[in-house]
Backbone as CSV, one residue per row, in Angstrom:
resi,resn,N_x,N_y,N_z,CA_x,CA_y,CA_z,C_x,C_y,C_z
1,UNK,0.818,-1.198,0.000,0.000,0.000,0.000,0.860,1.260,0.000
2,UNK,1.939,1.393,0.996,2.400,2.574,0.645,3.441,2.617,-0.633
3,UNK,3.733,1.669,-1.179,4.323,1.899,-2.230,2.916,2.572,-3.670
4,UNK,2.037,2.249,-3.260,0.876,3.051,-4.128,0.706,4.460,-4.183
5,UNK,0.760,4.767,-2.418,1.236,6.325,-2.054,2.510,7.298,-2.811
6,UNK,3.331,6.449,-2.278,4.688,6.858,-2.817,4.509,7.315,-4.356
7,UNK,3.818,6.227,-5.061,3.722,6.777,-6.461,2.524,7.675,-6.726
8,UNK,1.622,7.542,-6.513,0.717,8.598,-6.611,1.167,9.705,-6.415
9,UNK,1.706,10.275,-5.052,2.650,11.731,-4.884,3.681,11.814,-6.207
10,UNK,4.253,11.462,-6.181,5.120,11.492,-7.007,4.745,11.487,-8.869
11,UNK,4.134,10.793,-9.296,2.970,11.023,-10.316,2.787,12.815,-10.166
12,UNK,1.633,12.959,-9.109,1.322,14.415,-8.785,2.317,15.436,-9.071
13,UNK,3.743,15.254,-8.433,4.846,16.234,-8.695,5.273,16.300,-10.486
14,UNK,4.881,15.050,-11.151,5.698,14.944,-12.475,4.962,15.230,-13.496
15,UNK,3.289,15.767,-13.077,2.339,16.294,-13.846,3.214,17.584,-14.651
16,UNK,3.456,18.522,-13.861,4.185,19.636,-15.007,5.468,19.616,-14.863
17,UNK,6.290,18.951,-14.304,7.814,19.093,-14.283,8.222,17.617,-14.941
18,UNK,9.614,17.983,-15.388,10.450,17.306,-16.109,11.799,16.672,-15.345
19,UNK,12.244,18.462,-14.789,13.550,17.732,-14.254,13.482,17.457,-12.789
20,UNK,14.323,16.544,-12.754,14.207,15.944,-11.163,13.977,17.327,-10.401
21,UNK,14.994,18.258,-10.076,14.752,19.442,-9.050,13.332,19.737,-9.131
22,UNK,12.860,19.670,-10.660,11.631,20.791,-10.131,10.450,19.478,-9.517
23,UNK,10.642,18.335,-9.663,9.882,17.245,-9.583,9.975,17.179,-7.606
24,UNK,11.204,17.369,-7.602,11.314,16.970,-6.038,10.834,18.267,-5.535
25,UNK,10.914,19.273,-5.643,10.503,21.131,-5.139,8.854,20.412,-5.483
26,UNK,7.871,20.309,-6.139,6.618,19.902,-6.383,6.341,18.714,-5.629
27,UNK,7.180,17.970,-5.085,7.080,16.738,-4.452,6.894,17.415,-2.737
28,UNK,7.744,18.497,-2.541,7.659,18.878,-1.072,6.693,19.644,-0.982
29,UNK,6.319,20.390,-1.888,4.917,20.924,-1.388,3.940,20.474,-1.445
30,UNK,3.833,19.020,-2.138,2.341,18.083,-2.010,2.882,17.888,-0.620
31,UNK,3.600,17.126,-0.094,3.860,16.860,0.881,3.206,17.891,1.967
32,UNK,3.962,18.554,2.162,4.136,19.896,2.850,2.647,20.375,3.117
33,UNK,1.685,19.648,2.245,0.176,20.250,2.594,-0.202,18.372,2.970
34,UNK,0.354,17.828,3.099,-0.271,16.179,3.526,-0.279,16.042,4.835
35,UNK,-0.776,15.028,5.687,-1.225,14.724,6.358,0.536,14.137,7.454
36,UNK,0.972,14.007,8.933,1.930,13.306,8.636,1.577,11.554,8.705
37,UNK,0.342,10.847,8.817,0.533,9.703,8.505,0.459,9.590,7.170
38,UNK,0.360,10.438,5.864,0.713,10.467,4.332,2.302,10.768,4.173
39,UNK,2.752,11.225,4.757,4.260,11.872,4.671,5.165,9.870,5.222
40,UNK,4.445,9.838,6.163,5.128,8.530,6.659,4.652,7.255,5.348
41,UNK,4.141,7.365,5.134,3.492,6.602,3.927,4.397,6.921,2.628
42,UNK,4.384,7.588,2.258,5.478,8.166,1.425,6.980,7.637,1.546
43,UNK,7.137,7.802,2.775,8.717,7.208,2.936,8.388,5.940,3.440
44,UNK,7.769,5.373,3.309,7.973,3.808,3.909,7.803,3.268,1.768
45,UNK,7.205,3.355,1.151,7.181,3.629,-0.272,8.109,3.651,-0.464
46,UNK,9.125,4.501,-0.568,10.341,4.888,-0.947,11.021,4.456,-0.908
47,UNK,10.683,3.991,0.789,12.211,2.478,1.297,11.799,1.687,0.710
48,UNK,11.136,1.013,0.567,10.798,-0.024,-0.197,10.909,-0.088,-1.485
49,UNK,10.687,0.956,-2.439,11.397,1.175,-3.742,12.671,0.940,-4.017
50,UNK,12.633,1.604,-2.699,14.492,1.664,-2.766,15.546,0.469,-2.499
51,UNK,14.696,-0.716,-2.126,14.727,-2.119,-1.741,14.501,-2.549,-2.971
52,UNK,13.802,-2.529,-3.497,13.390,-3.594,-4.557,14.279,-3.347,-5.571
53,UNK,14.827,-1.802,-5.755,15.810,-1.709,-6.863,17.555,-1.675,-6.493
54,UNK,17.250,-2.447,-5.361,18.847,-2.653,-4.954,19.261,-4.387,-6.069
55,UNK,20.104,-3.927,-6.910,20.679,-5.164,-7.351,21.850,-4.941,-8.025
56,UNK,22.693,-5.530,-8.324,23.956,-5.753,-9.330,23.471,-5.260,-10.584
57,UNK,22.056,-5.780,-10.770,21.246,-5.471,-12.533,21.923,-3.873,-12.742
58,UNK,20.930,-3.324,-11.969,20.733,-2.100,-11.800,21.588,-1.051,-11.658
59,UNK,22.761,-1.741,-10.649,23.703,-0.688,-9.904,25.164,-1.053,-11.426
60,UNK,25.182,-2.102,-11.866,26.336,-1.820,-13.020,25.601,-0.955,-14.705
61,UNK,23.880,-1.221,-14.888,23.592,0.116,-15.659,23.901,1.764,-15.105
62,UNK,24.057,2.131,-13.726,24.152,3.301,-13.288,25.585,3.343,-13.481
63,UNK,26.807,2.180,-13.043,27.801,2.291,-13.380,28.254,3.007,-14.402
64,UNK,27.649,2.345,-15.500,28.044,2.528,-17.211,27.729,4.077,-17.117
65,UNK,26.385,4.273,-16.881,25.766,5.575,-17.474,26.228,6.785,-16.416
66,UNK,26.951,6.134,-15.609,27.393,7.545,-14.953,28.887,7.821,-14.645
67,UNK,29.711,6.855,-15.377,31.088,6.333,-15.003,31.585,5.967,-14.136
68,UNK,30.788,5.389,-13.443,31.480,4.933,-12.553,30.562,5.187,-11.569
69,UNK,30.006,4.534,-10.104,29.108,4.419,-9.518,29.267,3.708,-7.377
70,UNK,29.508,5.086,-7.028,29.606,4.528,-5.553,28.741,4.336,-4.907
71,UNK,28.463,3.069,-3.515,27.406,3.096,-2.722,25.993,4.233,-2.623
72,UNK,26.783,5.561,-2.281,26.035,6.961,-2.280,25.435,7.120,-3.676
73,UNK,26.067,6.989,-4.372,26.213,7.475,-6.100,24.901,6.436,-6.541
74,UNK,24.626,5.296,-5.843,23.801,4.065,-6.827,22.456,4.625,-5.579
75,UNK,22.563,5.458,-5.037,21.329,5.778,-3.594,20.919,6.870,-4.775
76,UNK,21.427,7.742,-5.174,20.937,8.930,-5.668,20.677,8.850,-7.542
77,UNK,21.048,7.556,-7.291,21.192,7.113,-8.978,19.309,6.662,-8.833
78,UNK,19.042,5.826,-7.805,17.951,5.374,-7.953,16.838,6.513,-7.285
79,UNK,17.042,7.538,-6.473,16.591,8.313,-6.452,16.174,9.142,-7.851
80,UNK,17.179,9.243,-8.539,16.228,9.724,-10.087,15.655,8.922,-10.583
81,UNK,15.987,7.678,-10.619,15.138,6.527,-10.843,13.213,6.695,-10.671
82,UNK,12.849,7.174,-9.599,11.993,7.480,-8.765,11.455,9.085,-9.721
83,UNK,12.507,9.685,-10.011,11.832,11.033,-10.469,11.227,10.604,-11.843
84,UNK,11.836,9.643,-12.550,11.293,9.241,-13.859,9.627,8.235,-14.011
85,UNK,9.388,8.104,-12.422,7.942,7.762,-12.527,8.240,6.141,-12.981
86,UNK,6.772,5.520,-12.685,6.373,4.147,-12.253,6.475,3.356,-13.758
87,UNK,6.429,3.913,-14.728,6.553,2.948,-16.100,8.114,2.677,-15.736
88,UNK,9.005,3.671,-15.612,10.433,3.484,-16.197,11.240,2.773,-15.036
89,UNK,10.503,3.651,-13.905,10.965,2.128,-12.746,10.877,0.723,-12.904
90,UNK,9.762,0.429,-13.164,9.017,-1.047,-13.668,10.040,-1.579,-14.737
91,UNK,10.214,-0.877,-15.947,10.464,-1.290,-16.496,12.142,-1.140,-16.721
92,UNK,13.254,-0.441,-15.692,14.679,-0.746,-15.536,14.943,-1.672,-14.778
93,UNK,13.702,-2.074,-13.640,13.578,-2.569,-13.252,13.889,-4.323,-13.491
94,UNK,13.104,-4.521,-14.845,12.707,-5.514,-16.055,14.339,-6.033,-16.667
95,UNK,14.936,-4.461,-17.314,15.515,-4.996,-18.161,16.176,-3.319,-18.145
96,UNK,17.216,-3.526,-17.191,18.275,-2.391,-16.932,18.595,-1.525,-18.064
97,UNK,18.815,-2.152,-19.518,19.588,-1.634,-20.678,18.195,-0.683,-21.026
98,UNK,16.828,-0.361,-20.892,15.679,0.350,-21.753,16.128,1.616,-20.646
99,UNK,17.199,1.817,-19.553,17.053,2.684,-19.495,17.965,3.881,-20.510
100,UNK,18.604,3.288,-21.258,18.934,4.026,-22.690,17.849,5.101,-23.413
101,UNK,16.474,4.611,-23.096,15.581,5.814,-23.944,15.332,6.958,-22.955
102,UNK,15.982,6.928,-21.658,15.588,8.110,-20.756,17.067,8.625,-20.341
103,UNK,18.242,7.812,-19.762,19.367,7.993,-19.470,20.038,9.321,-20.287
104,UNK,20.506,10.596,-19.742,21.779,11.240,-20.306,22.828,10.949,-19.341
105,UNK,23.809,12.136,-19.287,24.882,11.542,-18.125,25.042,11.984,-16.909
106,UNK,25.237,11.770,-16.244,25.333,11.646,-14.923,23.779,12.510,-14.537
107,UNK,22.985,11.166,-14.017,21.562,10.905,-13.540,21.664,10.562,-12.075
108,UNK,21.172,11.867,-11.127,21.457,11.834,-10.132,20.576,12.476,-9.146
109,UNK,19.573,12.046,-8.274,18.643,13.041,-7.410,18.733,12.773,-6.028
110,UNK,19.924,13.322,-5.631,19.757,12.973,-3.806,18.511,13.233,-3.192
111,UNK,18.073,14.841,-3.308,17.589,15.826,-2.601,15.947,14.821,-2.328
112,UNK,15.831,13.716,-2.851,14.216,12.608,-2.988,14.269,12.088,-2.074
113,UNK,15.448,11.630,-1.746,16.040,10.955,-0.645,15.680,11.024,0.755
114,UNK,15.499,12.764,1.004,15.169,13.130,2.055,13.937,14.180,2.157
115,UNK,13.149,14.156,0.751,11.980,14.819,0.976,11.532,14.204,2.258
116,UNK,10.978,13.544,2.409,9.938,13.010,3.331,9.876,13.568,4.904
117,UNK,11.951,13.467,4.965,12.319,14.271,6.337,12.051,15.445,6.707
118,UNK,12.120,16.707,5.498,11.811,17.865,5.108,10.794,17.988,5.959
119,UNK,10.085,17.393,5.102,8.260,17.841,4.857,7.874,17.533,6.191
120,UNK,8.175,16.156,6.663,7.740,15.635,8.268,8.011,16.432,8.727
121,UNK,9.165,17.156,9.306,9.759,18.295,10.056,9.063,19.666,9.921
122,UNK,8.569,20.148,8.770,8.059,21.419,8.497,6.764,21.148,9.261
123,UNK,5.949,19.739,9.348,4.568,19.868,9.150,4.522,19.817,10.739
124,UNK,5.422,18.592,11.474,5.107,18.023,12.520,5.910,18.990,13.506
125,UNK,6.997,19.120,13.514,7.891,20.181,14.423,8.720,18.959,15.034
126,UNK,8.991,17.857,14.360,9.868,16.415,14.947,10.082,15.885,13.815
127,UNK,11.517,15.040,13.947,11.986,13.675,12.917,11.008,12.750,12.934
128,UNK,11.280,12.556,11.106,10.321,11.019,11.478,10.996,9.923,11.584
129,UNK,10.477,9.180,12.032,10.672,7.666,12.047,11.354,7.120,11.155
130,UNK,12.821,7.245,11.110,13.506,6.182,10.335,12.836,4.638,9.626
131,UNK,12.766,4.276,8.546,12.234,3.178,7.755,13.605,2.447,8.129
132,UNK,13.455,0.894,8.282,15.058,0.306,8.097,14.968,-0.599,6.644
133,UNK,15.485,-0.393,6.041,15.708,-1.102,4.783,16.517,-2.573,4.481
134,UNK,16.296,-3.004,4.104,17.129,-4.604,3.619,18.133,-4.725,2.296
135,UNK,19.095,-4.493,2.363,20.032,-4.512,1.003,20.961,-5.736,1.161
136,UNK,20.490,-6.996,2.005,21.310,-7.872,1.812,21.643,-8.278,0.628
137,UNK,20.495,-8.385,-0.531,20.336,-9.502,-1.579,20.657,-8.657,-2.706
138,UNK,21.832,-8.403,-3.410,22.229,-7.960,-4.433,21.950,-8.583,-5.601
139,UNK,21.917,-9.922,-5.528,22.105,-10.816,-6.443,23.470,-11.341,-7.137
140,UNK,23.816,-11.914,-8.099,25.039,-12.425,-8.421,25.543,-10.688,-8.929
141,UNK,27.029,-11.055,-8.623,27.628,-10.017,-8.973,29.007,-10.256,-9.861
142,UNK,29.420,-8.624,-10.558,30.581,-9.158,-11.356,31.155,-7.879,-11.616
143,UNK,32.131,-7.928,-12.489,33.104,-6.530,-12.050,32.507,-5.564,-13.486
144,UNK,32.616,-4.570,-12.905,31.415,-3.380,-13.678,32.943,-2.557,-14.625
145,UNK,34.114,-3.276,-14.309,35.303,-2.891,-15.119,35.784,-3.338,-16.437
146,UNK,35.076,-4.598,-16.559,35.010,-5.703,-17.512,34.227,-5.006,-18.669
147,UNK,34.580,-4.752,-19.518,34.189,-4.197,-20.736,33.023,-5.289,-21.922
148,UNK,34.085,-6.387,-21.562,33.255,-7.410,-22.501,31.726,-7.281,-21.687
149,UNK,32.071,-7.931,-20.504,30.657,-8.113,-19.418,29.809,-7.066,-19.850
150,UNK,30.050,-6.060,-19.697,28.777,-4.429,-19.253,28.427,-4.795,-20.814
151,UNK,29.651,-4.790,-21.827,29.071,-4.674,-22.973,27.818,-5.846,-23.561
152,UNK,27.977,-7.190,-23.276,27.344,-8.081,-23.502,25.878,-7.708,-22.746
153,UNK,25.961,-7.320,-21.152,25.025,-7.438,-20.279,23.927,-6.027,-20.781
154,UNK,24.696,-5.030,-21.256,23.685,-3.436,-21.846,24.348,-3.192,-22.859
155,UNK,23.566,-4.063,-24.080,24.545,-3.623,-25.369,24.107,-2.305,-25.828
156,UNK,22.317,-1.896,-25.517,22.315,-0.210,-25.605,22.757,0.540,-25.097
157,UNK,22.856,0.369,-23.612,23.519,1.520,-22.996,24.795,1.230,-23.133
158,UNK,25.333,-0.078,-23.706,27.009,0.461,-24.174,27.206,1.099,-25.560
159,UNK,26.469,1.226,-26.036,26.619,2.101,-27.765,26.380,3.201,-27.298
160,UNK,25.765,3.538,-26.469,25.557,5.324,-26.265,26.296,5.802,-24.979
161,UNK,26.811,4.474,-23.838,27.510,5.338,-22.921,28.853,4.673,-22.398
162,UNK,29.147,3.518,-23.339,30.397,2.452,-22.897,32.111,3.247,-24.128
163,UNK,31.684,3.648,-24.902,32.934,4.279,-25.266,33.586,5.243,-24.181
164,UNK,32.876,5.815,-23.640,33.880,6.620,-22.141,34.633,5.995,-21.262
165,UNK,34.154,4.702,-21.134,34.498,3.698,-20.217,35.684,2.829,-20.931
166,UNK,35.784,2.854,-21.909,36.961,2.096,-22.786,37.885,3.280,-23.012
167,UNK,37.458,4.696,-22.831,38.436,5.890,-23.298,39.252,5.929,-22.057
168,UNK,38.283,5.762,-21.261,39.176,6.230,-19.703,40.375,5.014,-19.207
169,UNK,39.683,3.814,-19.616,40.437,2.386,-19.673,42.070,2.812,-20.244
170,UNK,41.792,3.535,-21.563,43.167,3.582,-22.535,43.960,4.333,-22.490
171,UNK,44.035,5.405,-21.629,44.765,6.444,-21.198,45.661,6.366,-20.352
């Protein structure tokens, strides 16, 4: 259920905005007029988004498309993830490489991360309630340095973002 929340708000923010900033600025003021058991709803959504798109799949397409990709870096990677709305989640979700028809470079939205804290704080006059999240299960993993690999594993997103990654290799 609150992952229904989570997207509905978020839907709401991406009605007239495009880029993440203005998506997340439209995201805090739905908020910001919500309820705080909607605000807590929201971030329990989120964690849980943010769970389901923890994997190797996922975190070596952000690799490619952003050159390179740290712990923090794959948090805020999937945070834009989130600004691009429930088809493109679903579906990088699916099959990491389709994020080639939305991907430019370096795709990055911390500031989503911590709407929820924002908004709780403005509305309530207290922190909320930390969500605890589960990132044990990565799935099989493999080295995001391997050129053949990324290339075989996202042959779109290596035609449009794996020559940087072989430039930087050759230098």
């Amino acid at each position: 259920m609150s992952e229904q929340v989570c997207w509905a708000i978020i839907e709401r923010a991406r009605q007239e905005n495009t880029e993440p900033e203005e998506i997340v600025e439209e995201l805090l003021a739905i908020l910001r007029k919500s309820s705080s058991d909607q605000i807590e709803a929201f971030e329990r959504g989120r964690c849980r988004l943010m769970e389901r798109s923890y994997s190797w799949a996922l975190w070596g397409a952000a690799y490619l498309i952003n050159g390179g990709c740290s712990d923090d870096g794959f948090d805020y990677f999937r945070g834009w993830l989130l600004t691009r709305g429930r088809e493109a989640f679903d579906a990088a979700l699916a099959n990491p490489d389709s994020l080639v028809e939305i991907a430019e470079e370096e795709v990055e939205c911390e500031e989503i991360l911590y709407a929820a804290y924002h908004a709780y704080e403005e509305v309530t006059g207290s922190e909320i309630e930390g969500v605890s999240m589960d990132y044990s299960d990565l799935g099989e993993g493999w080295d995001f340095d391997d050129a053949e690999q990324m290339q075989r594993r996202y042959p779109r997103l290596w035609a449009k973002f794996g020559w940087a990654s072989e430039d930087e290799d050759h230098e």
